[in-house]
MMTF fields as JSON, N, C-alpha, C and O atoms, coordinates in Angstrom:
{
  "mmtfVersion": "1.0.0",
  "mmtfProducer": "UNKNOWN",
  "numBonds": 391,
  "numAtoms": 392,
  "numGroups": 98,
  "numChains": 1,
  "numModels": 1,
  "chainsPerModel": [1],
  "groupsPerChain": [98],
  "chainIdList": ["A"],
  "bondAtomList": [4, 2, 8, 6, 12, 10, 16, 14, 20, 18, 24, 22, 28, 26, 32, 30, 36, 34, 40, 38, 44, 42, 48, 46, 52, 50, 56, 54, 60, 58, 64, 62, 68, 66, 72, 70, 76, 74, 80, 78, 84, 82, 88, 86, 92, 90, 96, 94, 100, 98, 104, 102, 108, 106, 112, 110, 116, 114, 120, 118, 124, 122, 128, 126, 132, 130, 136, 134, 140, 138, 144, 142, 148, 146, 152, 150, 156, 154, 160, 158, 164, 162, 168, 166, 172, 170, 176, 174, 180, 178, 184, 182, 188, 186, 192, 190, 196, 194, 200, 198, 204, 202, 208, 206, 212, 210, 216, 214, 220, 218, 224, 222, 228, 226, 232, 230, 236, 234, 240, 238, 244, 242, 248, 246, 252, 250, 256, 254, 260, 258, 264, 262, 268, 266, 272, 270, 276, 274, 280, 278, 284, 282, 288, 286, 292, 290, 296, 294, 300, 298, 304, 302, 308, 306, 312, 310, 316, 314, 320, 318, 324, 322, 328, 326, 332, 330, 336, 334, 340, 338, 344, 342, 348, 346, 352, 350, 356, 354, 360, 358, 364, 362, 368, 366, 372, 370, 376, 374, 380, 378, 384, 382, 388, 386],
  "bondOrderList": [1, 1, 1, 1, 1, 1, 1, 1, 1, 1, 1, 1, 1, 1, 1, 1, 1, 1, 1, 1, 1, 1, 1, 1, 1, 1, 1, 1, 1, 1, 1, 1, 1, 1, 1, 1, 1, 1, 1, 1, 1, 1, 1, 1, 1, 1, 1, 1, 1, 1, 1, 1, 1, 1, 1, 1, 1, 1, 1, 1, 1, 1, 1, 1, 1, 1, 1, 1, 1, 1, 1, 1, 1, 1, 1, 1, 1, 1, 1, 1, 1, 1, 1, 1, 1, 1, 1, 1, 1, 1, 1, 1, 1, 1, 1, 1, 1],
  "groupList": [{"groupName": "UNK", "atomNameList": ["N", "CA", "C", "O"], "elementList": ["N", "C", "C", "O"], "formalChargeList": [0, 0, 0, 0], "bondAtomList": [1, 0, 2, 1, 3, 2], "bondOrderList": [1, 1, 2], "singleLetterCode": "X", "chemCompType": "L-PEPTIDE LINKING"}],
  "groupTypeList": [0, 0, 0, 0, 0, 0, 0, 0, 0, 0, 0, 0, 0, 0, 0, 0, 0, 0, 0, 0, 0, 0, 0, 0, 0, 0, 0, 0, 0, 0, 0, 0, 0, 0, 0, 0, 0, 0, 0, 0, 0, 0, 0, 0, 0, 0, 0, 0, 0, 0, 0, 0, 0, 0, 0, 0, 0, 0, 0, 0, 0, 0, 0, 0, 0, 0, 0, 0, 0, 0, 0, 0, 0, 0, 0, 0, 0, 0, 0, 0, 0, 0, 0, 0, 0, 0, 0, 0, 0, 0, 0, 0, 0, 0, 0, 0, 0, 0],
  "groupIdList": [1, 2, 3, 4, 5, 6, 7, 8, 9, 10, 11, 12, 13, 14, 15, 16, 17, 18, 19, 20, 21, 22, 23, 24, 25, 26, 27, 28, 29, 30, 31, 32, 33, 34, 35, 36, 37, 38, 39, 40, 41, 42, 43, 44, 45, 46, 47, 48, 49, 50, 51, 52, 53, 54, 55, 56, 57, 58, 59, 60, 61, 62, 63, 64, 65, 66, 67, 68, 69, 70, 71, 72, 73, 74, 75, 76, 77, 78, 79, 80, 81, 82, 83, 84, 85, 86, 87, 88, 89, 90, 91, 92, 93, 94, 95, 96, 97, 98],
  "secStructList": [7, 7, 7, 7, 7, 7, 7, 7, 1, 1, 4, 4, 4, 6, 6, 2, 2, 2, 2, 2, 2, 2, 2, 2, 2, 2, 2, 2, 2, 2, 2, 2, 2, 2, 2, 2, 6, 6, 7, 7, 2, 2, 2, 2, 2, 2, 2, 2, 2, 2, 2, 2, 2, 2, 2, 2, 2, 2, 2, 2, 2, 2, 2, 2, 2, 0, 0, 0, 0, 0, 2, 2, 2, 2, 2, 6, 6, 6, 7, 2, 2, 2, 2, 2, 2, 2, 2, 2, 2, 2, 2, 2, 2, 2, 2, 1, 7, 7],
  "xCoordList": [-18.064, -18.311, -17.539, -17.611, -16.756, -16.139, -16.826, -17.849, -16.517, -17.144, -16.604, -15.391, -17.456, -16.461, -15.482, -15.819, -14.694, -13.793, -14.803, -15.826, -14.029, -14.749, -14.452, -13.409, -15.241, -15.187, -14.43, -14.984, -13.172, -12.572, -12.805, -13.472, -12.047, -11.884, -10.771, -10.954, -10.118, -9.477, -9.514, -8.921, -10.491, -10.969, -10.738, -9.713, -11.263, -11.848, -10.754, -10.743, -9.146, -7.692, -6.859, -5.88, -7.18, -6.549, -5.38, -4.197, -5.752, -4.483, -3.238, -2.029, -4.19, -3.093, -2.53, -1.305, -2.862, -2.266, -1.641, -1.674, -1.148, -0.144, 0.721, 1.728, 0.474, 1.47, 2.512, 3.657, 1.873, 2.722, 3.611, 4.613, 3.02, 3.864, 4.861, 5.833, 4.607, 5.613, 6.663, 7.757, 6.686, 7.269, 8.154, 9.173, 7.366, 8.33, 9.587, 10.676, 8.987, 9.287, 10.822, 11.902, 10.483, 11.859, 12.74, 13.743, 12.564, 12.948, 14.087, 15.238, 13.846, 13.855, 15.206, 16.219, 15.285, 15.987, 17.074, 18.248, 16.712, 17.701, 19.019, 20.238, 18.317, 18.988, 19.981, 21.081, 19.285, 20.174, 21.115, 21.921, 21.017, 22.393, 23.033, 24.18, 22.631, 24.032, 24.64, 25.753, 24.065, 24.766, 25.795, 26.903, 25.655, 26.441, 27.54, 28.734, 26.902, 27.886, 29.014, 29.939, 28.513, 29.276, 28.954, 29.95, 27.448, 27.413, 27.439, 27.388, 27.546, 28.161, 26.506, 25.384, 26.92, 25.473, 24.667, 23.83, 24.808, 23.628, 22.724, 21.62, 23.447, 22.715, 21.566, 20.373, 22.375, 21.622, 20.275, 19.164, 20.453, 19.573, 18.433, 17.329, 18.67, 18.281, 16.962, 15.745, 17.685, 16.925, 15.846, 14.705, 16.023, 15.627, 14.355, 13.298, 14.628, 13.581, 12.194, 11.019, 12.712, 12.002, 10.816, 9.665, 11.813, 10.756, 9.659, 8.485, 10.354, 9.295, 8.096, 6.96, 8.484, 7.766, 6.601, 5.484, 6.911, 5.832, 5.43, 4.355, 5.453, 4.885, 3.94, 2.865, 3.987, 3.341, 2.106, 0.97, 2.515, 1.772, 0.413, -0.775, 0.945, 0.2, -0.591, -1.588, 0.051, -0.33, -1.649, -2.689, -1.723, -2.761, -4.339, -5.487, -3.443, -4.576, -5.674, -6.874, -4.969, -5.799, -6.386, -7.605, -6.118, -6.724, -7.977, -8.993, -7.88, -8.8, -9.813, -10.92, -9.52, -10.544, -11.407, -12.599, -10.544, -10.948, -12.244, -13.32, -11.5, -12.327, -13.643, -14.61, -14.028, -14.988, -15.722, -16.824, -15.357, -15.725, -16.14, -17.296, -14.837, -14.761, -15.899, -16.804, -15.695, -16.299, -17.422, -18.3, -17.982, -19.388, -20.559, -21.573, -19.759, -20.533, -20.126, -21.002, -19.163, -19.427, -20.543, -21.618, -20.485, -21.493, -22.796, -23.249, -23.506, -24.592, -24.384, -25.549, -23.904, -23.916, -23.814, -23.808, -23.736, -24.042, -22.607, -22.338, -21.754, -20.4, -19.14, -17.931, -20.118, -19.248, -18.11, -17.006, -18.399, -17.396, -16.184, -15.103, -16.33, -15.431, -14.463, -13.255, -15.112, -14.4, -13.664, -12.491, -14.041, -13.447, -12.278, -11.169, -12.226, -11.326, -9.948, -8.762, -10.708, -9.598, -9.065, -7.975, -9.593, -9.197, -7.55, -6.384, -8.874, -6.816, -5.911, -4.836, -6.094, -5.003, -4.223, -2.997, -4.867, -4.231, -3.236, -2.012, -4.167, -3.037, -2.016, -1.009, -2.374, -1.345, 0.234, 1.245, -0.087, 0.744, 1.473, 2.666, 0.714, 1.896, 2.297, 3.039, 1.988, 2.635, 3.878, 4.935, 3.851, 4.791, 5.903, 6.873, 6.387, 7.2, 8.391, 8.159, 9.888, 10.631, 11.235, 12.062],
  "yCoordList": [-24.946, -23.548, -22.687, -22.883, -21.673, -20.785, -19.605, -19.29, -18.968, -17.869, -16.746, -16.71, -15.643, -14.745, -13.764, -13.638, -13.427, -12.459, -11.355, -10.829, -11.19, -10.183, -8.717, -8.497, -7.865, -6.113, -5.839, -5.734, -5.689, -4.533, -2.947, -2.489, -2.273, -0.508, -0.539, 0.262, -1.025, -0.76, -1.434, -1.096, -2.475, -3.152, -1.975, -2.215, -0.897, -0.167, 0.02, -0.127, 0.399, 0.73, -0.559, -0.38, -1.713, -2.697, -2.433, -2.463, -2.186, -2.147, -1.088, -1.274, 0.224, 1.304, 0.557, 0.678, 0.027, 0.025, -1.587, -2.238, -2.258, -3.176, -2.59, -3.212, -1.64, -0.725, -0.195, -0.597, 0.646, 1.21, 0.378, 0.849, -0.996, -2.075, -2.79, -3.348, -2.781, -3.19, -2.31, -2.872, -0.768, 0.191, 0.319, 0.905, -0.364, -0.102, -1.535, -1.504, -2.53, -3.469, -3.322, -3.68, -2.807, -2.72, -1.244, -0.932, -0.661, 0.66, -0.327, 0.108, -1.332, -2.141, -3.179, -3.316, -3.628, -4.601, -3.507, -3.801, -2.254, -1.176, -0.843, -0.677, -0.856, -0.786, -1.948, -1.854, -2.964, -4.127, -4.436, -5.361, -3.627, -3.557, -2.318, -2.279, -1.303, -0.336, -0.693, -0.222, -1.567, -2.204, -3.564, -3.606, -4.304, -4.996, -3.935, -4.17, -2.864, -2.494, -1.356, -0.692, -1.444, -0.631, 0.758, 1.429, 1.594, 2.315, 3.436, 3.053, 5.03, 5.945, 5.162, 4.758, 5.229, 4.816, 6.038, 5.805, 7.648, 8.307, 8.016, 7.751, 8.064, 7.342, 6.291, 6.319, 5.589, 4.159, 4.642, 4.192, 5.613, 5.915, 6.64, 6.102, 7.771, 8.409, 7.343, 7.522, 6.314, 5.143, 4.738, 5.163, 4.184, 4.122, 4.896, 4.39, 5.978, 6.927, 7.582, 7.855, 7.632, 7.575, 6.23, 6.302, 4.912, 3.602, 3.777, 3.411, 4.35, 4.627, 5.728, 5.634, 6.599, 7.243, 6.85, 7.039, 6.265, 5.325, 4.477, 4.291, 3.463, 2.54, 3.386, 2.811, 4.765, 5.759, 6.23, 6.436, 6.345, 6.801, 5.286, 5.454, 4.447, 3.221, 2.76, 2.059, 3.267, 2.663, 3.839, 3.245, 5.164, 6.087, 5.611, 5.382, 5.648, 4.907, 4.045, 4.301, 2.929, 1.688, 2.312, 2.299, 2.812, 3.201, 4.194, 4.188, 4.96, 5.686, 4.338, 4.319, 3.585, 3.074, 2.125, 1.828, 1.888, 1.088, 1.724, 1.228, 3.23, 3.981, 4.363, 4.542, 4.551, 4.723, 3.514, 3.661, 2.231, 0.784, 0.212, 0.06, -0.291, -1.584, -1.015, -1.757, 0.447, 0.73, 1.079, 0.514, 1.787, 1.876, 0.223, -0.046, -0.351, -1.897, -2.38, -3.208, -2.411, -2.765, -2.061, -2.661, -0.398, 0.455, -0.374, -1.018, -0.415, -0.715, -2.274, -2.646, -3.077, -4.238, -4.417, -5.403, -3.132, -3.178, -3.335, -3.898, -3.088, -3.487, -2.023, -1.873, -1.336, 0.153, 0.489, 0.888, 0.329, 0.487, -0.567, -0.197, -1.924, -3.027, -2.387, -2.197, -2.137, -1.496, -0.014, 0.276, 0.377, 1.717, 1.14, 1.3, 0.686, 0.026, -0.717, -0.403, -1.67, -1.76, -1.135, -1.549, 0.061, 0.947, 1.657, 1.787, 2.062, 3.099, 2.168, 2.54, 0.59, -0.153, -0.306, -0.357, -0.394, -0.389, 1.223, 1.295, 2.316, 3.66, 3.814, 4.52, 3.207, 3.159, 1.998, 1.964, 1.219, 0.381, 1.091, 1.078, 1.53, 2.872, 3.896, 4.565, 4.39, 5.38, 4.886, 5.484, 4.104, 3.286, 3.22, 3.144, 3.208, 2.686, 3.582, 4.791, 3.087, 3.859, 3.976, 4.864],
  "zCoordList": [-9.658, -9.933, -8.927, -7.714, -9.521, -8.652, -8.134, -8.742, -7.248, -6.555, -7.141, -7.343, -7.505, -8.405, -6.931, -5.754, -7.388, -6.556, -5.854, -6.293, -4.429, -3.822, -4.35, -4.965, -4.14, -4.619, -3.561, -2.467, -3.664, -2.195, -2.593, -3.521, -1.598, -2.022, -3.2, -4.117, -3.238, -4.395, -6.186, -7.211, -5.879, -6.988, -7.999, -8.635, -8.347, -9.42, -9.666, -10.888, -9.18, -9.633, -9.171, -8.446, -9.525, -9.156, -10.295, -9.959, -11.586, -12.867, -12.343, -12.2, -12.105, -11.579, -10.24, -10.239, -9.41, -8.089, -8.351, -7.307, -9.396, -9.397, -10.447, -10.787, -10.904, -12.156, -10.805, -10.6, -10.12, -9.403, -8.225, -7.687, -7.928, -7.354, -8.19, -7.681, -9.602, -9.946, -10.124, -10.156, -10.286, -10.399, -8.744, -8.376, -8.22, -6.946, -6.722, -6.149, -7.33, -7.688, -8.051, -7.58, -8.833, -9.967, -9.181, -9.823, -8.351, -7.786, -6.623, -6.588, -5.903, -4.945, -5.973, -5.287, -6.914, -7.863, -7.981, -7.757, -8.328, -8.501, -7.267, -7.318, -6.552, -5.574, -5.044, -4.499, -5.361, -5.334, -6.157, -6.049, -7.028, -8.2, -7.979, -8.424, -7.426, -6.545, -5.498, -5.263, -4.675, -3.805, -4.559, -4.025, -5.331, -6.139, -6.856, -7.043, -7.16, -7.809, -6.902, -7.37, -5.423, -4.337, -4.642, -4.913, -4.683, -4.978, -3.396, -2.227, -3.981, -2.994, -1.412, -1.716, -0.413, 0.15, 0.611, 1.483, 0.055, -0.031, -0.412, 0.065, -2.024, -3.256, -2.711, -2.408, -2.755, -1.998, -0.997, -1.276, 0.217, 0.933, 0.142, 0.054, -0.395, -1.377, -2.147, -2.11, -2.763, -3.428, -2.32, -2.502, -1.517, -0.242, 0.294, 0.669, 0.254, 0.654, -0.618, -0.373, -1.524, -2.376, -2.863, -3.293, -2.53, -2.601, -1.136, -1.078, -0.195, 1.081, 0.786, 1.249, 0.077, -0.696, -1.193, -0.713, -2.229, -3.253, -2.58, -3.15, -1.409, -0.548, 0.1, 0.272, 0.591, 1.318, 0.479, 0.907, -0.676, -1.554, -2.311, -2.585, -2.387, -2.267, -0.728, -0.559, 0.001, 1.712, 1.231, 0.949, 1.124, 1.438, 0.773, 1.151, -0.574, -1.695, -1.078, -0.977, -0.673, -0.137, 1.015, 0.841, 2.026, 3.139, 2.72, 3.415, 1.679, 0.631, 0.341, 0.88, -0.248, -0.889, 0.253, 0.328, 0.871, 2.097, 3.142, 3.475, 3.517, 4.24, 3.23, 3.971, 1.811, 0.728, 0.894, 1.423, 0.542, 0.337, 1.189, 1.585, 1.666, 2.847, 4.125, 4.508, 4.726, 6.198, 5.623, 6.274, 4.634, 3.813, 4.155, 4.799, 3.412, 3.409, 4.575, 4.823, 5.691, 7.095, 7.355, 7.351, 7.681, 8.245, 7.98, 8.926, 6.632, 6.268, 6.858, 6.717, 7.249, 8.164, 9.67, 10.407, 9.854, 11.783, 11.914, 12.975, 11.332, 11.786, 11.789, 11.609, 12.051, 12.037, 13.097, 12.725, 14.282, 15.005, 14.988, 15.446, 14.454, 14.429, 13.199, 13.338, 12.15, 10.47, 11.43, 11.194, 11.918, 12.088, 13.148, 12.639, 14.11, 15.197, 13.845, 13.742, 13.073, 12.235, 11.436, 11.041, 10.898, 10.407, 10.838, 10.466, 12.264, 13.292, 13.14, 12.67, 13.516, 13.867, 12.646, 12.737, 11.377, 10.273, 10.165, 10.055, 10.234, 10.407, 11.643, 11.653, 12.417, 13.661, 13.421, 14.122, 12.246, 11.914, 10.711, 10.407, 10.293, 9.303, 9.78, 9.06, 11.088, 11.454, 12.193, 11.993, 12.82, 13.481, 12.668, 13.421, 11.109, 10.485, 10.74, 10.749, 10.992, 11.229, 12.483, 12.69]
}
């Protein structure tokens, strides 16, 4: 007998939030065919910054559902300050990018 899957914060948009990974997916393949095809490298950056974009825009999401979910059901487990400590370190690792 299997264990059913755990509920994270983002369970409830798991469909939307692999729609938009694969959308980045394929944003990322794109780019790898302007570079095959020697494209101008604005362009290219351009491509670039926009997929950082949408990673930003996915990075927020989860930290949303996370901070709703995940530190909710720590809190109610005595585990509030540990969920929140991992919390920053998780935003301190996205701010860092760059």
């Amino acid at each position: 007998m299997t264990n059913p899957a755990p509920t994270r914060g983002y369970t409830a948009t798991k469909d939307n939030l692999q729609s938009r990974l694969r959308r980045i997916e394929g944003q990322v393949r794109g780019i790898d065919r302007m570079v095959e095809d020697d494209r101008y490298c604005i362009d290219i950056l351009t491509q670039i910054s926009a997929i950082q974009a949408a990673l930003d825009k996915v990075a927020l999401g989860l930290l949303d559902g996370h901070a709703r979910h995940c530190m909710h059901e720590g809190a109610q487990e005595g585990r509030a300050d540990e969920m929140a400590s991992e919390l920053m370190a998780a935003v301190g690792r996205l701010m860092k990018r760059g």
